[in-house]
C-alpha positions as CSV (number, residue, x, y, z in Angstrom):
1,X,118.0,88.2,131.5
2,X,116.7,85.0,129.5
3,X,115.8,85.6,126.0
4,X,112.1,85.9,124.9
5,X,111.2,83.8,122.0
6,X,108.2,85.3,120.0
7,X,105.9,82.6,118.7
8,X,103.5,83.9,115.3
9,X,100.6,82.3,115.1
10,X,98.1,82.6,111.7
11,X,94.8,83.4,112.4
12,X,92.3,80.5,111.9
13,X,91.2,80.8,108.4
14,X,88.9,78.3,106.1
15,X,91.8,76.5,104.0
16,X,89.9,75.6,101.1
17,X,89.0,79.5,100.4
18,X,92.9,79.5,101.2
19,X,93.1,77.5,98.2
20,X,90.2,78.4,95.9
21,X,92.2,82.4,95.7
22,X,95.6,80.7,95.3
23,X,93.9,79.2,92.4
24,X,92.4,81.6,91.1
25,X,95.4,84.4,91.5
26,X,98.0,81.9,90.8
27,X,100.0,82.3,93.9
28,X,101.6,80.9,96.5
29,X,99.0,79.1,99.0
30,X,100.7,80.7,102.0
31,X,100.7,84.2,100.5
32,X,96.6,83.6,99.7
33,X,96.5,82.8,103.5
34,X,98.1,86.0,104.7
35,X,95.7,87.8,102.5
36,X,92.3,86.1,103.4
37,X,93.9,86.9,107.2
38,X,93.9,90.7,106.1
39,X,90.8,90.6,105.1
40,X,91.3,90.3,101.2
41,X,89.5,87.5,100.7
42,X,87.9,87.7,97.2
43,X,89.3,88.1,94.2
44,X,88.2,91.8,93.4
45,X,89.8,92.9,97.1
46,X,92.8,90.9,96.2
47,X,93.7,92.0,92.6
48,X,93.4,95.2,93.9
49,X,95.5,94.7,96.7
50,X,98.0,93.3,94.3
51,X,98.1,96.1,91.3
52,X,100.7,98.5,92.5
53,X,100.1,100.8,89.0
54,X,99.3,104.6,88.9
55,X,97.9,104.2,85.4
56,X,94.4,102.8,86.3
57,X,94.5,105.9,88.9
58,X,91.3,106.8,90.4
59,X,89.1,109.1,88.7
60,X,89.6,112.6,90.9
61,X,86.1,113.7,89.5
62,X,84.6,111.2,92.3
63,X,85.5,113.5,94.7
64,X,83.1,116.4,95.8
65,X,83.9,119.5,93.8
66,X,87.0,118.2,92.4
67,X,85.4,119.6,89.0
68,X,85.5,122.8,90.2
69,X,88.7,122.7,91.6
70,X,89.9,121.6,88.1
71,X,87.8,124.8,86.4
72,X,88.9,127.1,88.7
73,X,92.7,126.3,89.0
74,X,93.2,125.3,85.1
75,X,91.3,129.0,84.6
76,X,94.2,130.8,86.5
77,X,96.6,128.8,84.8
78,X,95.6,129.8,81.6
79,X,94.3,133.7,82.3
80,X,97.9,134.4,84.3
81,X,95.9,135.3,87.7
82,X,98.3,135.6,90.9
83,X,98.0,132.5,92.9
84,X,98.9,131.9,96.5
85,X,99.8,128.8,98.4
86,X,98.8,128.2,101.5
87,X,100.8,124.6,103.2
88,X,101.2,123.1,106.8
89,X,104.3,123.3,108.5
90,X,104.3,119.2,108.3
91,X,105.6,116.8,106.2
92,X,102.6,116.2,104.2
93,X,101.9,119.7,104.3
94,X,105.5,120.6,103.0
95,X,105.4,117.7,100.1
96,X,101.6,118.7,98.5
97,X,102.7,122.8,98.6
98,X,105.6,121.5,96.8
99,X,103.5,119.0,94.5
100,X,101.4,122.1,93.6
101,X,104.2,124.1,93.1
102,X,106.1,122.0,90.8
103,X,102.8,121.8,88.8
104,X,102.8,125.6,88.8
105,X,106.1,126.1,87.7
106,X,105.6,124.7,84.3
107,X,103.1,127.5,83.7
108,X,103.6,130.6,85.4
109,X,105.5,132.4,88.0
110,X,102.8,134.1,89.2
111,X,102.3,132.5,92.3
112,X,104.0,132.3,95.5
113,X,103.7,130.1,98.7
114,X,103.3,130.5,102.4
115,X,104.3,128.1,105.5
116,X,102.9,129.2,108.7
117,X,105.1,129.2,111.8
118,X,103.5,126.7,114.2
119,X,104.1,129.0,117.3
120,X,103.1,132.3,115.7
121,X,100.1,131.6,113.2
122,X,99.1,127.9,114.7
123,X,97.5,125.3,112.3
124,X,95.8,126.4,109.3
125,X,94.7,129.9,107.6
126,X,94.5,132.8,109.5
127,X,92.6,135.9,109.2
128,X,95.8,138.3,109.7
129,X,97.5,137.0,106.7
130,X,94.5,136.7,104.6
131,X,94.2,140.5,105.1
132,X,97.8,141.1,104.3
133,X,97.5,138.6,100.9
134,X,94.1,140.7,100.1
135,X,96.2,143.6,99.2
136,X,99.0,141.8,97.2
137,X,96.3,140.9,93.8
138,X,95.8,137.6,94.4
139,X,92.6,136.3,92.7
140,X,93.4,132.5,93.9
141,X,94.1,131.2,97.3
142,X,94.9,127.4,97.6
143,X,95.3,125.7,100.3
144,X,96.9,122.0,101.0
145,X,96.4,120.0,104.0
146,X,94.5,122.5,105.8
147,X,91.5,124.9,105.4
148,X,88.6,122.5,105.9
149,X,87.9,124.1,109.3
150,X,88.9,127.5,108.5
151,X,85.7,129.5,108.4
152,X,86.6,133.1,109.2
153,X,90.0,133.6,107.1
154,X,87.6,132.0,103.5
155,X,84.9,134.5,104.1
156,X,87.2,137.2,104.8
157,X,88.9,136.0,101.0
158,X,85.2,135.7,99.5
159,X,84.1,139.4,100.4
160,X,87.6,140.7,99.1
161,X,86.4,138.6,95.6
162,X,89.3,136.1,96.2
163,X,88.2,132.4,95.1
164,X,89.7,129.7,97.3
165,X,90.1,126.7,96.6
166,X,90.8,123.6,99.7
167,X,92.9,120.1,99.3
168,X,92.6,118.9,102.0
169,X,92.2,114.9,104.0
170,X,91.0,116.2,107.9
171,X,87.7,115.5,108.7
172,X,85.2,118.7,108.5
173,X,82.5,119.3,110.7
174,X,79.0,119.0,109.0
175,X,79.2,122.4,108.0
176,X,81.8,124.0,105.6
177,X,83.5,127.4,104.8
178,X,82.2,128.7,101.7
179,X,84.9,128.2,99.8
180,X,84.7,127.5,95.4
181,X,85.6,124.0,96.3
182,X,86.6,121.9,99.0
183,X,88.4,118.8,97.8
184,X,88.3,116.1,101.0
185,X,88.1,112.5,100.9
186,X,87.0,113.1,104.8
187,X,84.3,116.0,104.2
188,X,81.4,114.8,106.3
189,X,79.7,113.9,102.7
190,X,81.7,112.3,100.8
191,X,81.1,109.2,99.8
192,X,84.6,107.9,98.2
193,X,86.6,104.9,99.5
194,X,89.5,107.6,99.5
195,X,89.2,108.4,103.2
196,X,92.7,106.7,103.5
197,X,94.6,109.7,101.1
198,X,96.7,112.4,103.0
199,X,96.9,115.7,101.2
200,X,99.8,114.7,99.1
201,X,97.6,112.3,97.4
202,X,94.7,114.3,97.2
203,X,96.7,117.4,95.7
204,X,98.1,114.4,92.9
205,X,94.5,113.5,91.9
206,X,93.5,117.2,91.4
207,X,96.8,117.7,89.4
208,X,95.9,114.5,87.3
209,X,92.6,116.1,86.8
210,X,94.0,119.5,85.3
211,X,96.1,117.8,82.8
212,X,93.4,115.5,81.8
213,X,91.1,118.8,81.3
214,X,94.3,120.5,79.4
215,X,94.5,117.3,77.1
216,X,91.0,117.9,76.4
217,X,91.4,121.1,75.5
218,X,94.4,121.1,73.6
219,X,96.1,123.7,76.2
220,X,99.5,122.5,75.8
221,X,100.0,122.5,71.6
222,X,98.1,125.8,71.7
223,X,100.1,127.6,74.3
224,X,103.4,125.1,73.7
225,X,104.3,124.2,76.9
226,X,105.6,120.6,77.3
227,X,103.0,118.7,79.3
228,X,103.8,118.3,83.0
229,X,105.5,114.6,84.3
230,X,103.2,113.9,86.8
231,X,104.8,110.5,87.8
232,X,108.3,112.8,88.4
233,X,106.3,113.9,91.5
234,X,105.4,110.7,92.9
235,X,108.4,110.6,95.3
236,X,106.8,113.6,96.8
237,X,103.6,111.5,97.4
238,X,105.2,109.1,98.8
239,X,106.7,111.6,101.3
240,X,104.2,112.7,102.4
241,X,101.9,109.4,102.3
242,X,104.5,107.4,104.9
243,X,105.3,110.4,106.9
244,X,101.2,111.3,107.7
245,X,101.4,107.7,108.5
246,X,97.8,106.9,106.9
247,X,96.8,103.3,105.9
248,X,99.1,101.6,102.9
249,X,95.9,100.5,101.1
250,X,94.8,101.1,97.6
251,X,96.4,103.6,96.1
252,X,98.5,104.8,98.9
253,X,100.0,101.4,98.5
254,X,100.8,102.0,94.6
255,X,101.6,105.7,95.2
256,X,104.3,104.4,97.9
257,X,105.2,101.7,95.4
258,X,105.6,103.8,92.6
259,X,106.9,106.4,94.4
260,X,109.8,104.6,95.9
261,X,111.0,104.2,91.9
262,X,111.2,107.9,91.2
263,X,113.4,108.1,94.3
264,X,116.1,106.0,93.4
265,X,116.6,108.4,90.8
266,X,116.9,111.1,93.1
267,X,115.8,113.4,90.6
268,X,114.2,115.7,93.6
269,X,117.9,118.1,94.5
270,X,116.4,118.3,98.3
271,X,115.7,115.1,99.0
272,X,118.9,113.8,97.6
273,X,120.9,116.6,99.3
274,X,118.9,116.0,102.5
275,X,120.0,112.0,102.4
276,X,123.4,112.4,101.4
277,X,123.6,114.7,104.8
278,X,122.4,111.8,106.2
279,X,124.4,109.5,104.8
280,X,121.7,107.3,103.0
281,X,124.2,105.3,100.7
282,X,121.6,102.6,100.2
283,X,118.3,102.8,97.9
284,X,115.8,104.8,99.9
285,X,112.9,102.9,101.9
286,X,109.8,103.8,103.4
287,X,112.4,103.5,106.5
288,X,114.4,105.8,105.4
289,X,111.4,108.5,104.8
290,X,109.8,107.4,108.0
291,X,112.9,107.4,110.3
292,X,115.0,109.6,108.8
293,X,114.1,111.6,106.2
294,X,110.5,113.0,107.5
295,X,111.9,114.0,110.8
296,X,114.5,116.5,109.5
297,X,111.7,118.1,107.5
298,X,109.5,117.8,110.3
299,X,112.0,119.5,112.6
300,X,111.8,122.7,110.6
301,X,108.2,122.8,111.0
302,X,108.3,122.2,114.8
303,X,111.0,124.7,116.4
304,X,110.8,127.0,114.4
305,X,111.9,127.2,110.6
306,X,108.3,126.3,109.3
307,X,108.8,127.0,105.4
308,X,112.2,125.3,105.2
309,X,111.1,121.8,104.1
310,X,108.8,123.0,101.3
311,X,111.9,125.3,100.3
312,X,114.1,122.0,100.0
313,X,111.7,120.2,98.3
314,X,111.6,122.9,95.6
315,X,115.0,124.7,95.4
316,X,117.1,123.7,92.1
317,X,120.0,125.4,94.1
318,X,122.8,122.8,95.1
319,X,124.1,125.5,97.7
320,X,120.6,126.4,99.4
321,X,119.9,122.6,98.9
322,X,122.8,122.3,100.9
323,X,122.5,124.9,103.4
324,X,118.9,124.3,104.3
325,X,119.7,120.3,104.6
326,X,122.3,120.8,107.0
327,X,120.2,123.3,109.1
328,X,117.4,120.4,109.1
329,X,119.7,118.0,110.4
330,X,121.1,120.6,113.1
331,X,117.2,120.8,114.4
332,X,116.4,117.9,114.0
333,X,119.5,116.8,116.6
334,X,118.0,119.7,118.8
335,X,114.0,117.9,118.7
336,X,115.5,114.8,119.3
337,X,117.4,117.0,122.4
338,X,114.3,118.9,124.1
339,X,111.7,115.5,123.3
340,X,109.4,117.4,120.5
């Protein structure tokens, strides 16, 4: 069989705005072309495009009731309520409930977390274990990457006087459950430029927001707790950001960026257990948590062992680090077997 070349070919492009943004960036002319090919072709788009740090991060308070998201978690923080966790069974799901987690660990251990089993309790709260979690004290339901649509299981929390709270990114219908707050780039009202955020990024933003509010308030001197590394969990974001497969723009691209730092230092236990089963010997790439890394996790959420990649991402255990790793990689050989 003869070899196909491929030819590239630039799209047509005026060359002097080629050159006026090379000029004005101080780049490379054919790295100015590429952009105004993209579409970034003023210098606003492109500086943007081109600053890859979390420290001018967006201001979460943008974002529909993100205030009272803030309130209303940093209240149960501080007042010791029982909180549950609601994730997905996906990657993104698995990598916000362990975002949140984290967070929560610094504080309190009066919360725990729930993955439902994709077969058994389908996609997103259900009314069955709502009831059950009614009559364990929680006072705080939150729920990551899912709950936007779930109507029935939030009023069932609000009669039982349980506030919920939603982080989520899927698009809502144009009505809402009556939940305290619903935190969605993709509500049918918002008007961000966020629409691009998967839950992992959405969950960092309300986090950012909760230590900004503590700052404020002096919460960590007065209680003296050491203040939460929020940039620690950025290899988390990027989990979840190139396994949801949403758009590497804005700050997706700087989360990503930023992201790929923390986990050289494979500071997470289950992520660095999870590529040592895989024999990652190289510095991790968005390949690597694309191709081989998010499938494992993915595989526990798809035949069967739904809460085993938040567990990993979490566990400080080398042995259960271990033993749920090597389970991953067993199911994930059996998805790859069957075609899930």
């Amino acid at each position: 069989m003869d070899k196909i070349e491929t030819i590239w070919k630039m799209r047509e492009c005026s060359m002097q705005d080629v050159k006026e943004l090379a000029y004005d960036l101080e780049i490379p002319i054919s790295v100015a072309q590429v952009m105004i090919t993209r579409g970034i072709d003023s210098v606003d788009k492109a500086e943007q495009f081109l600053d890859l740090k979390i420290n001018k991060l967006h201001n979460p308070m943008t974002l529909p009731d993100a205030e009272i998201a803030i309130k209303r978690i940093s209240k149960a923080i501080d007042t010791g309520e029982k909180i549950f966790v609601w994730g997905d069974y996906d990657v993104d799901g698995a990598s916000s409930t362990s975002i949140l987690a984290r967070f929560l660990r610094n504080f309190t251990s009066n919360f725990f977390i729930f993955i439902p089993d994709r077969i058994q309790d389908g996609y997103g709260p259900n009314l069955k274990i709502f009831e059950d979690i009614a009559s364990r004290g929680v006072k705080l339901i939150i729920t990551v990457d899912c709950g936007t649509t779930s109507f029935e299981p939030i009023e069932y929390a609000k009669s039982k006087n349980i506030d919920v709270v939603v982080i989520d990114h899927h698009q809502s219908t144009e009505t809402l459950p009556k939940a305290n707050a619903i935190v969605n780039p993709n509500r049918f009202d918002e008007t961000s430029n966020l629409t691009y955020l998967c839950a992992a990024g959405v969950a960092f933003l309300v986090l950012s927001g909760i230590v900004t509010r503590f700052r404020e308030q002096d919460f960590f001197k007065k209680k003296n707790i050491q203040e939460p590394d929020l940039l620690s969990y950025l290899d988390l974001v990027a989990l979840g950001t190139v396994c949801d497969v949403v758009p590497l723009q804005g700050l997706n691209r700087a989360f990503v960026f930023q992201g790929l730092k923390v986990l050289q230092k494979r500071n997470n236990l289950g992520i660095k257990t999870l590529s040592d089963v895989a024999n990652i010997n190289s510095k991790i790439s968005t390949y690597h948590l694309g191709y081989v890394i998010g499938p494992k996790i993915n595989a526990g959420g798809r035949i069967g062992k739904s809460n085993h990649g938040a567990n990993l991402l979490l566990t400080e255990d080398p042995e259960i680090a271990f033993k749920i790793s090597k389970e991953l990689n067993q199911l994930n050989e059996k998805r790859k077997s069957i075609y899930i």
